[in-house]
SEGUGU-268250 format. One record per atom (N, C-alpha, C): residue number from 1; x, y, z. Coordinates in steps of 0.001 Angstrom, whole numbers. Layout:
<rs>
NUM;X;Y;Z $
...
</rs>
This chain:
<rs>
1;115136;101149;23281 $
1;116215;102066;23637 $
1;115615;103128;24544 $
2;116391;103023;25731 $
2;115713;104400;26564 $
2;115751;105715;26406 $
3;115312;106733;27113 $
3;115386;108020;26497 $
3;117341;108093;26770 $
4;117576;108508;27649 $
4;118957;108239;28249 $
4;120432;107535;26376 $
5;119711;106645;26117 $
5;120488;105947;24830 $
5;119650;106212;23712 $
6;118543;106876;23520 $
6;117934;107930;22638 $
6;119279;109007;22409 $
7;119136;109778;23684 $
7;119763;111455;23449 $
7;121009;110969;22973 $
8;121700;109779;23813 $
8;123301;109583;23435 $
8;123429;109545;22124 $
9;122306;108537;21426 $
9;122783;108122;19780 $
9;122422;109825;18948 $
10;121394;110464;19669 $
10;121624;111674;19097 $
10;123013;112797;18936 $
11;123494;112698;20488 $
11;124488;113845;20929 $
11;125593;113013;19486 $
12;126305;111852;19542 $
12;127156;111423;19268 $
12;126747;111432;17616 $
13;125944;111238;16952 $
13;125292;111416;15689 $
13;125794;113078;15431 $
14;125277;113877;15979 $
14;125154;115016;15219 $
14;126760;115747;15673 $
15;127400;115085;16786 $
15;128859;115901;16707 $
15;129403;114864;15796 $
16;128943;113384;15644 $
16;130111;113470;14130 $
16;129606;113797;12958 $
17;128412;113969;13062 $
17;127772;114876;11616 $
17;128682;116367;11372 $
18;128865;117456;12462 $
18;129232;118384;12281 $
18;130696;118024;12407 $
19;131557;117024;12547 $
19;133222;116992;12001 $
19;133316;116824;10610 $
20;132197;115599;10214 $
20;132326;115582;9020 $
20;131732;116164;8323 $
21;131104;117336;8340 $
21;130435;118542;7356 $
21;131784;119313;7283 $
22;132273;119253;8080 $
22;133387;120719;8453 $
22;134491;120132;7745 $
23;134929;118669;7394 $
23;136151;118378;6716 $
23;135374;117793;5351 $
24;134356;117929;5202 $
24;133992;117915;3558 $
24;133539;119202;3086 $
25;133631;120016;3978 $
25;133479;121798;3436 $
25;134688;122106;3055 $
26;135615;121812;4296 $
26;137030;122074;3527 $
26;138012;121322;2085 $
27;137076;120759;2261 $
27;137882;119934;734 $
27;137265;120607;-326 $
28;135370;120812;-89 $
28;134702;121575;-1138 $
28;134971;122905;-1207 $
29;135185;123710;-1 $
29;135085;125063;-666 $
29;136530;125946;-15 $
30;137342;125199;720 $
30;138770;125730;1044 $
30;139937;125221;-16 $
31;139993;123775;-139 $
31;141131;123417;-690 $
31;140661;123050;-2405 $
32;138935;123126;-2243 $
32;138387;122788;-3792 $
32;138716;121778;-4502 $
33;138117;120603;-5251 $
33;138120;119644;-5344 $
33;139762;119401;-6258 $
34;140177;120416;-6977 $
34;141019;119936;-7971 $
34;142309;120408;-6338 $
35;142827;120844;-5863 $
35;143394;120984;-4478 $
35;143624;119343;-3930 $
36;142162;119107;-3897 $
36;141715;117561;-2720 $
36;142623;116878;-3782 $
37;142281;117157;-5206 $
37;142611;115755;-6314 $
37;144424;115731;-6030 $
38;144734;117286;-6248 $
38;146601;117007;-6129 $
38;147230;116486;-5437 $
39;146110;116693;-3820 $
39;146356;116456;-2596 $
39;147042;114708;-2642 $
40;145495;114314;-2962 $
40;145767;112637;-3087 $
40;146449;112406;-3971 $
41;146770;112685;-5161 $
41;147438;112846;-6139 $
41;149080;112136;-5413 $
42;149564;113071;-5006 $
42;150804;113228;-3977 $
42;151036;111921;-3390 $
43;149867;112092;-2134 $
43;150040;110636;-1131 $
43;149629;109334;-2173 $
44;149795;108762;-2961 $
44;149560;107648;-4065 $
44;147975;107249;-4225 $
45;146998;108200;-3272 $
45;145963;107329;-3634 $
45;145484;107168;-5275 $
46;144910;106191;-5177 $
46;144252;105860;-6867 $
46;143150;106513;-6964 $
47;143098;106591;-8533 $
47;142528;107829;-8937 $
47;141640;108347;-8082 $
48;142628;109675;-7984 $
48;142888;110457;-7099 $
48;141668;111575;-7134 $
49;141080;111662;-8368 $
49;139478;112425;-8880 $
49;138523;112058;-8325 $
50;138492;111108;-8598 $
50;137228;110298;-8054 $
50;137461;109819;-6647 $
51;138332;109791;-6169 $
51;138657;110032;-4409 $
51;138488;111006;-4158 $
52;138701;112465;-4515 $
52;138503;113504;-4197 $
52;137031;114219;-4100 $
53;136221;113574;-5118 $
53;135019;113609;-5249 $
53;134533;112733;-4380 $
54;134543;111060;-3988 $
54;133996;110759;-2791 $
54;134154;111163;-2053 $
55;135029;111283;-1003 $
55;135650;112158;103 $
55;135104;113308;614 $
56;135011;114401;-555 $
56;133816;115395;-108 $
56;132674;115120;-462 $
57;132245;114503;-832 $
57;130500;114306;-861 $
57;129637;113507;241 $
58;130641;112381;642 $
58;130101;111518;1774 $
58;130622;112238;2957 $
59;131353;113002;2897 $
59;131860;114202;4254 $
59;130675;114753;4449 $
60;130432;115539;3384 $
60;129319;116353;3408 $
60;127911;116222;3534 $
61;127683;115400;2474 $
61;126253;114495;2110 $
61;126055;113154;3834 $
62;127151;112842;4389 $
62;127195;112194;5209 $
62;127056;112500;6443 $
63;127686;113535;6669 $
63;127608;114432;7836 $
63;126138;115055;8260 $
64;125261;115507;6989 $
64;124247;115915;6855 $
64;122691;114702;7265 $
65;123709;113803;7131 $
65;122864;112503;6633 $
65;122603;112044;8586 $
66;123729;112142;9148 $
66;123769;111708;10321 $
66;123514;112406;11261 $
67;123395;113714;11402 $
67;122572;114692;12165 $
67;121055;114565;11884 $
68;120731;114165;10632 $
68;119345;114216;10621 $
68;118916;112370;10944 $
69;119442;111811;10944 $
69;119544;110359;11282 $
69;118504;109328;10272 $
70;118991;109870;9363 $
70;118619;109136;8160 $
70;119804;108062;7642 $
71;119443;107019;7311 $
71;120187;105690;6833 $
71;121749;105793;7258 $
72;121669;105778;8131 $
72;122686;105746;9620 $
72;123895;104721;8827 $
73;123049;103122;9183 $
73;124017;102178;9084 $
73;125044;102355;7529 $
74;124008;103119;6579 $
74;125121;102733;4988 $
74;125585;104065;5455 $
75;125458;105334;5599 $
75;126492;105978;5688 $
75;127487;105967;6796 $
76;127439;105204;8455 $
76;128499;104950;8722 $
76;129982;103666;7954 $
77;128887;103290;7533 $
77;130151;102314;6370 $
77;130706;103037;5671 $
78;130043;103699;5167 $
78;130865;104617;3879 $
78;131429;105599;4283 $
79;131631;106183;5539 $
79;132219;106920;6362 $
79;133756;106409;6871 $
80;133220;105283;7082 $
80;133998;104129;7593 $
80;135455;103423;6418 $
81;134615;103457;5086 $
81;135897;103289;4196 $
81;136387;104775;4073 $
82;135877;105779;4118 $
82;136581;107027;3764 $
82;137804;107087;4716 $
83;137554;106729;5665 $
83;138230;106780;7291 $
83;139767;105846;6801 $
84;139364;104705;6688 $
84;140324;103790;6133 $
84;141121;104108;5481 $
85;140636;104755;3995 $
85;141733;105084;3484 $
85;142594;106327;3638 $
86;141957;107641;4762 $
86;142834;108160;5274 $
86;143671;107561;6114 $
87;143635;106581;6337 $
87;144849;105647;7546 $
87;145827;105444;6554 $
88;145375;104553;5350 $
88;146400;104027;4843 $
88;147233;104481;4392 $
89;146700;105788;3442 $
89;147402;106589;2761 $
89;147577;107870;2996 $
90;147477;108198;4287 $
90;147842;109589;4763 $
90;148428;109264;6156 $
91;148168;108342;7220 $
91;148778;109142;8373 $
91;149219;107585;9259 $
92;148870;106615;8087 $
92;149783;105051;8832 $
92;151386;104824;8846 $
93;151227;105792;8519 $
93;153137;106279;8236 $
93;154248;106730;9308 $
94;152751;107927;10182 $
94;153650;109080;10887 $
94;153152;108650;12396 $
95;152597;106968;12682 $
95;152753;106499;14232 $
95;151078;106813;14734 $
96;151248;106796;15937 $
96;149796;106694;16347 $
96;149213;107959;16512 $
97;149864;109052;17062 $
97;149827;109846;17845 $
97;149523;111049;16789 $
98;148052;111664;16934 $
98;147382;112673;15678 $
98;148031;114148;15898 $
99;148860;113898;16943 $
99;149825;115936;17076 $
99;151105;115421;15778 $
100;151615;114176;15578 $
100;151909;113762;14792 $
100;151618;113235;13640 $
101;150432;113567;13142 $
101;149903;113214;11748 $
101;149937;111882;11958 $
102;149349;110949;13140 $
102;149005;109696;12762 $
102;147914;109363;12880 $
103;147542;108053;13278 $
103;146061;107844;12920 $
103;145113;107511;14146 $
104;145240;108254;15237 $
104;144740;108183;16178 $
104;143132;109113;15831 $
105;143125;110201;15232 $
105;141806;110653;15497 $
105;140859;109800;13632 $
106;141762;109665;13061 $
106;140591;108820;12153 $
106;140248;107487;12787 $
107;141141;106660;13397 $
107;140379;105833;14187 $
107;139244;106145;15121 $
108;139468;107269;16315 $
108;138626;107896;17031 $
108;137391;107833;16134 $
109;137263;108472;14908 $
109;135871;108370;14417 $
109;135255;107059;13600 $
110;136138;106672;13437 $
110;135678;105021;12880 $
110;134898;104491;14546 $
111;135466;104379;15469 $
111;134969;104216;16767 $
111;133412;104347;17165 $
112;133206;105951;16977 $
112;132006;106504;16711 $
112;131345;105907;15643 $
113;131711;106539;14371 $
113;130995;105637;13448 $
113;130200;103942;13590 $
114;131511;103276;14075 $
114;130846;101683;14537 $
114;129700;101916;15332 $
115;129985;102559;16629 $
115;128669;103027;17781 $
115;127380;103061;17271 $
116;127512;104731;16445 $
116;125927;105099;15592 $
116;125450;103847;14603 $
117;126361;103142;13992 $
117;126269;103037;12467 $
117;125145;101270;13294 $
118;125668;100921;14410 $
118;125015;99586;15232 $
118;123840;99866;15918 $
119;124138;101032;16520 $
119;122664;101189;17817 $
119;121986;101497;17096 $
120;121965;102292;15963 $
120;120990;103023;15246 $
120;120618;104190;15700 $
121;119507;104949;15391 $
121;119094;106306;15674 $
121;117827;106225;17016 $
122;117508;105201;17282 $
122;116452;104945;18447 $
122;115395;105887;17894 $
123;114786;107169;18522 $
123;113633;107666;18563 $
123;114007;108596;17612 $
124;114777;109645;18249 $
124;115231;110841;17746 $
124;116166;110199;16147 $
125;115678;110252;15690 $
125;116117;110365;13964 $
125;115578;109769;12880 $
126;115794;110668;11515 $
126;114920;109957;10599 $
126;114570;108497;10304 $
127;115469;107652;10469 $
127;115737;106186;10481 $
127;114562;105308;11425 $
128;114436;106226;12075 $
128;113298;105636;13093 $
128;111789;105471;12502 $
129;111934;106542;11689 $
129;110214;106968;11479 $
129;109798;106305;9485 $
130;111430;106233;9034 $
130;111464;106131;8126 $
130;111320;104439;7428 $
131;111873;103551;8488 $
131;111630;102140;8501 $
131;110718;101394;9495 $
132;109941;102800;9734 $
132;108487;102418;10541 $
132;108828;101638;11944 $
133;109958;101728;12817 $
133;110134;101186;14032 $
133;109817;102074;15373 $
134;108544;101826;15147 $
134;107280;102478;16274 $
134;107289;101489;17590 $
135;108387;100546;17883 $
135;107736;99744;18811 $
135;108467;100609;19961 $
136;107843;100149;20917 $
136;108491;100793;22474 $
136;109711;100689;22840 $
137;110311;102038;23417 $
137;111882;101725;24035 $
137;111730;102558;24953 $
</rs>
């Protein structure tokens, strides 16, 4: 990977690290987990606790995870079902278009997600140094 698709998997890593810190802060410390739980509660997801508790932790714990570019590929998956089931059960309802509560910007980051979660972290990130891939790019 060249420097050029180095910086990219970085730039694109750490701005969706910081969306998803910023919408698993708000579940943790704006709307607070029992908030998140009513939230889903409402829109039918199943148990709605323990959604509320994944949701902010892999927001958070994930977001954190992908700025520092540590185990990239499992947390874009698990990013990736979080993503999902905001489609299904929050905004596959209200059309494509996200000024309309549809599901245009959780797709947008599933998008991203696929990107990072494939190229990997190249030079710049923990993933690199951590599964010992020292060879040349």
């Amino acid at each position: 990977m060249g420097i050029s698709r180095n910086f990219a998997s970085f730039v694109a890593r750490v701005l969706l690290g910081i969306i998803f810190i910023a919408h698993g802060w708000q579940k943790f410390h704006t709307m607070k987990i029992s908030g998140t739980t009513s939230f889903f509660d409402s829109v039918g997801i199943p148990f709605p606790k323990a959604a509320a508790y994944y949701a902010t932790w892999v927001e958070l714990a994930g977001g954190v995870l992908l700025i520092l570019g540590v185990l990239v590929p499992l947390v874009s998956i698990l990013l990736i079902a979080d993503m999902i089931g905001a489609i299904a059960y929050v905004h596959a309802d209200k059309g494509f278009w996200n000024s309309d509560g549809g599901w245009e910007w959780p797709a947008a980051l599933i998008a991203g997600l696929l990107a990072v979660g494939l190229a990997g972290t190249g030079r710049i990130g923990g993933d690199h140094y951590l599964t010992g891939r020292f060879r040349r790019s």
